[in-house]
C-alpha positions in Angstrom: 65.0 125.1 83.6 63.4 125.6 87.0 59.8 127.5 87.6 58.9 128.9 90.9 56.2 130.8 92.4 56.8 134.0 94.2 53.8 134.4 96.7 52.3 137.6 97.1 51.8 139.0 101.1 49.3 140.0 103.4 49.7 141.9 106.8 47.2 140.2 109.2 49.2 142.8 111.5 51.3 145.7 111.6 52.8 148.0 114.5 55.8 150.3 114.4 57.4 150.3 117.5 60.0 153.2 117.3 63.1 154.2 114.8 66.3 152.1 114.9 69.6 153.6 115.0 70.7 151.9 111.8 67.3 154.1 110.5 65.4 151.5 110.2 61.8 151.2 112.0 61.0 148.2 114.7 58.3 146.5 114.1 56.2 143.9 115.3 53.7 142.2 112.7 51.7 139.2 111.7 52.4 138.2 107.9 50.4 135.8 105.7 51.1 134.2 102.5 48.6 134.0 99.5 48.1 132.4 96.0 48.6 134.8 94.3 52.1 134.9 92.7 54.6 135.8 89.9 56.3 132.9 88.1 60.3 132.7 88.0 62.4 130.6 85.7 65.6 130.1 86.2 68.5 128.6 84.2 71.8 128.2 84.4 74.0 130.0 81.7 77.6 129.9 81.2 78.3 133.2 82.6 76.5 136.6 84.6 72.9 137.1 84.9 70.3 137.9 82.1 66.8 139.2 82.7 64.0 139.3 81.4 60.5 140.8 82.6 57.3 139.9 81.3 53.8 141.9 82.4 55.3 144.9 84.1 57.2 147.9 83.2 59.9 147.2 85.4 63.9 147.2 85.4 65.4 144.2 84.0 68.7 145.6 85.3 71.1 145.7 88.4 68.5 147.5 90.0 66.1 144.6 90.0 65.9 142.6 93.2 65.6 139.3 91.4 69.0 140.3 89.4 70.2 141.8 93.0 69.5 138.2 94.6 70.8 136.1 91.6 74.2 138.4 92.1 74.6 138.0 95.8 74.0 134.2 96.0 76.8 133.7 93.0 78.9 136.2 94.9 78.4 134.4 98.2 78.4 130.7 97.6 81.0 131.0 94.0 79.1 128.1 92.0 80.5 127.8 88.3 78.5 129.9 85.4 75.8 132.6 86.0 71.9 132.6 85.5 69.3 133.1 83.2 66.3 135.0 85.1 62.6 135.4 83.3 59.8 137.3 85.3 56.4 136.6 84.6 54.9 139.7 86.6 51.3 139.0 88.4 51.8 140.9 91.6 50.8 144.6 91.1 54.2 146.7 92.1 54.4 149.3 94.5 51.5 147.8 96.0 51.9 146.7 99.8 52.0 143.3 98.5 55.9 142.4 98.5 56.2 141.8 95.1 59.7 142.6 94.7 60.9 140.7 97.9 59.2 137.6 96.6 60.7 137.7 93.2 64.4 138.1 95.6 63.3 134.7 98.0 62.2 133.1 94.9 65.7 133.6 92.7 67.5 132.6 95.8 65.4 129.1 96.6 65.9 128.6 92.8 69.7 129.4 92.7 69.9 127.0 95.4 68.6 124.3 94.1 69.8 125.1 89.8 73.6 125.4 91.5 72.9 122.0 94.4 74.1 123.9 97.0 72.0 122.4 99.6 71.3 125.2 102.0 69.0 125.6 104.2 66.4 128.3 104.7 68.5 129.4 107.7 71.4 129.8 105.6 69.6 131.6 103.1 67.8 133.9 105.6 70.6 136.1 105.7 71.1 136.7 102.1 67.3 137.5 102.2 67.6 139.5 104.9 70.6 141.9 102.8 68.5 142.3 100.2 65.2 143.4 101.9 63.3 143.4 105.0 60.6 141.3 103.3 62.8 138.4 101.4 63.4 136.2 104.4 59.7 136.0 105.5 59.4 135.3 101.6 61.9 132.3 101.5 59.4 129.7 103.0 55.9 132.3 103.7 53.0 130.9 105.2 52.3 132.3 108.9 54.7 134.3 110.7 55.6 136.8 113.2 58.0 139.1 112.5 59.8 141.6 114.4 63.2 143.5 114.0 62.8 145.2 110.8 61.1 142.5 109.8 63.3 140.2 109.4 63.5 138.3 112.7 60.9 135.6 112.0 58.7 133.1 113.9 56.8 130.4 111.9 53.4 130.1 113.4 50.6 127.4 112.8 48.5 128.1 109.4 45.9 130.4 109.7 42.0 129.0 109.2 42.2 128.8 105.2 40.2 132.0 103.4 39.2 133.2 100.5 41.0 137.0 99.7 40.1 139.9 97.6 42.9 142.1 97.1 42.0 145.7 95.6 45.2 147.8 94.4 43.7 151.5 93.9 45.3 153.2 90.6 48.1 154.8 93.2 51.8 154.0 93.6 52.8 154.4 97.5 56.0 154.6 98.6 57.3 152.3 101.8 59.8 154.7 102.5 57.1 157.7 102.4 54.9 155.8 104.7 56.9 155.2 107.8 58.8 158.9 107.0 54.7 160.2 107.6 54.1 157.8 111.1 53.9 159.2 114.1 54.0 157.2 116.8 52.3 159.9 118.8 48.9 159.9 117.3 46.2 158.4 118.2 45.7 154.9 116.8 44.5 151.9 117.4 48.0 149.2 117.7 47.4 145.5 117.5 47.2 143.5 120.4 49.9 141.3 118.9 49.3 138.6 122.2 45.3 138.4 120.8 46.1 137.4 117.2 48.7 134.9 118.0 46.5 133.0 120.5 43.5 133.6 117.7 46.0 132.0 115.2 46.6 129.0 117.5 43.0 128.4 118.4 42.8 128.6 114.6 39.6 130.8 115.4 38.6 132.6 112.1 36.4 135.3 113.7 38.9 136.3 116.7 41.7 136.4 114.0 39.4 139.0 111.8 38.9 140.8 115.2 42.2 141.3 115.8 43.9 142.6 112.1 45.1 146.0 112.7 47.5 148.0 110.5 49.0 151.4 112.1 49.9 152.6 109.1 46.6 153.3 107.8 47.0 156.3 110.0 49.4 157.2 107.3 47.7 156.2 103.4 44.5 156.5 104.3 44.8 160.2 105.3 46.8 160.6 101.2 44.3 158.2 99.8 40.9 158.0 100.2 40.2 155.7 98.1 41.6 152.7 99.9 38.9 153.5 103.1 36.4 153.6 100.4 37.4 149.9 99.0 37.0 148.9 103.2 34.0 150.3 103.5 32.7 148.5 100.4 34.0 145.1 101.2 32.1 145.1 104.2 29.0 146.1 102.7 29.6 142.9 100.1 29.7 140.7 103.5 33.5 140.5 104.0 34.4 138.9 107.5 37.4 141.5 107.7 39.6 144.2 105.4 41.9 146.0 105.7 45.6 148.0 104.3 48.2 145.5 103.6 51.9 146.4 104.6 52.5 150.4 103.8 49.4 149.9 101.2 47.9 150.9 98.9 46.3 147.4 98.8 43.3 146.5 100.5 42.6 142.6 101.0 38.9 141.2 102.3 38.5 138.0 103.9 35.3 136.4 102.5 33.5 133.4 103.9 34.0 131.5 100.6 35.1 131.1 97.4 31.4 132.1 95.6 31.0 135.3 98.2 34.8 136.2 97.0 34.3 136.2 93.4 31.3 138.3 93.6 32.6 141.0 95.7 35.8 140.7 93.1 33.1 141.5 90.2 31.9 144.1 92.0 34.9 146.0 92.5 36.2 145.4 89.2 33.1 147.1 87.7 32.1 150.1 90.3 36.1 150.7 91.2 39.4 151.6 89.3 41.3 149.1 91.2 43.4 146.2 89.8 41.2 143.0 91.3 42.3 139.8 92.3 40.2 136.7 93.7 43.0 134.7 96.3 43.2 132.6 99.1 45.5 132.1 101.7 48.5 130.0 101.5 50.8 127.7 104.1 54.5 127.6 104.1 56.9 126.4 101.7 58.8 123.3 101.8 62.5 123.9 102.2 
């Protein structure tokens, strides 16, 4: 039996740049790996895929992207027998956290390894990248720019470790509700994408807080006011930076240290209705 983490996500950055013709959006955006993860085991069986899902009320079905990733990669690379799948949920869903796309890189990096295919993560990237905008960035995670649709990555050097806070609001968002509602018209501030990157290789912690910017907040902020709320609160609890991650509705604080991040996540956890997690960044994966 194999266990693997699937690491949650962070957007350090996000801009859309326009609509695609193949209807997806362009965009441009900084993405940052953290501790916090769901478990995957994975074991070979003598035929299909089974699934089970532990923590969360969520399809243990064809409709599951872990099931979705197990069925491509036997489709794809034809090893003998099928796969065993167990979930152990810890990610909140629907959350702006890439739960889902995590759970899909994980099942792939395990299939390669239960089935010894030996491939590399640019041979998986583009089964990732079939089963979601999110899964290749997931394969390997730590720093990276991302552009396309999100799938056209660039490792970058580790960020300056932090401590996180993520706060999920009691809200479900939908991704494909979000960039439906942007308008690239409106006035909002857009990352200076040049800024962060140079902040990331100077590995300058307050430049790199400086520079997080999310244009989507334009978008689930104006639904939910609860997530400017969580912001405003972090800051007052001393939080070097917060902000939306991805299409939201999670808001993630970059704290100073580990003591400074439990007690704002003690806070919250008492004065809010958000699901609370105390994190820290994470580097990349070894492939």
């Amino acid at each position: 039996m194999l266990k693997l983490l699937a690491r949650a996500k962070i957007n350090l950055t996000l801009d859309v740049l326009g609509k695609r013709p193949d209807g997806y959006h362009e965009v441009e955006m900084v993405m940052q790996s953290v501790a916090l993860a769901d478990e995957v085991q994975l074991e070979k069986a003598a035929q299909g895929i089974s699934l089970a899902v532990e923590g969360a009320p969520l399809a243990a079905d064809e409709s599951n992207l872990a099931w979705r990733a197990a069925a491509l990669f036997l489709r794809r690379c034809s090893p003998a027998g099928g796969a065993a799948i167990r979930l152990k949920k810890k990610i909140p869903m629907a959350a702006g956290l890439a739960g889902g796309s995590a759970d899909a890189a994980a099942v792939l990096r395990g299939m390669n390894e239960l089935f010894a295919q030996g491939l590399d993560e640019a041979e998986l990237a583009p089964l990732a990248a079939e089963l979601g905008s999110d899964v290749p960035f997931c394969l390997a995670g730590g720093t990276q720019l991302a552009t396309g649709r999100g799938e056209v990555l660039r490792r970058l050097a580790d960020v300056p470790h932090f401590f996180v806070v993520l706060a999920k609001p009691p809200v479900d968002v939908s991704t494909a509700w979000v960039y439906g509602r942007y308008d690239g018209q409106q006035e909002v501030r857009h990352p200076e994408t040049k800024k962060m990157l140079s902040a990331i290789e100077a590995g300058n912690r307050s430049l790199i807080c400086k520079e997080l910017c999310n244009v989507l907040e334009s978008v689930t902020i104006k639904e939910h006011m609860e997530i400017r709320s969580l912001k405003e609160r972090m800051m007052q609890e001393g939080a070097l930076a917060a902000m939306m991650s991805g299409s939201g509705p999670t808001v993630f604080a970059l704290m100073k240290s580990e003591e400074e991040a439990r007690s704002l996540a003690a806070k919250l956890h008492e004065e809010t209705a958000a699901a609370v997690f105390c994190t820290e960044t994470q580097g990349a994966q070894a492939f």
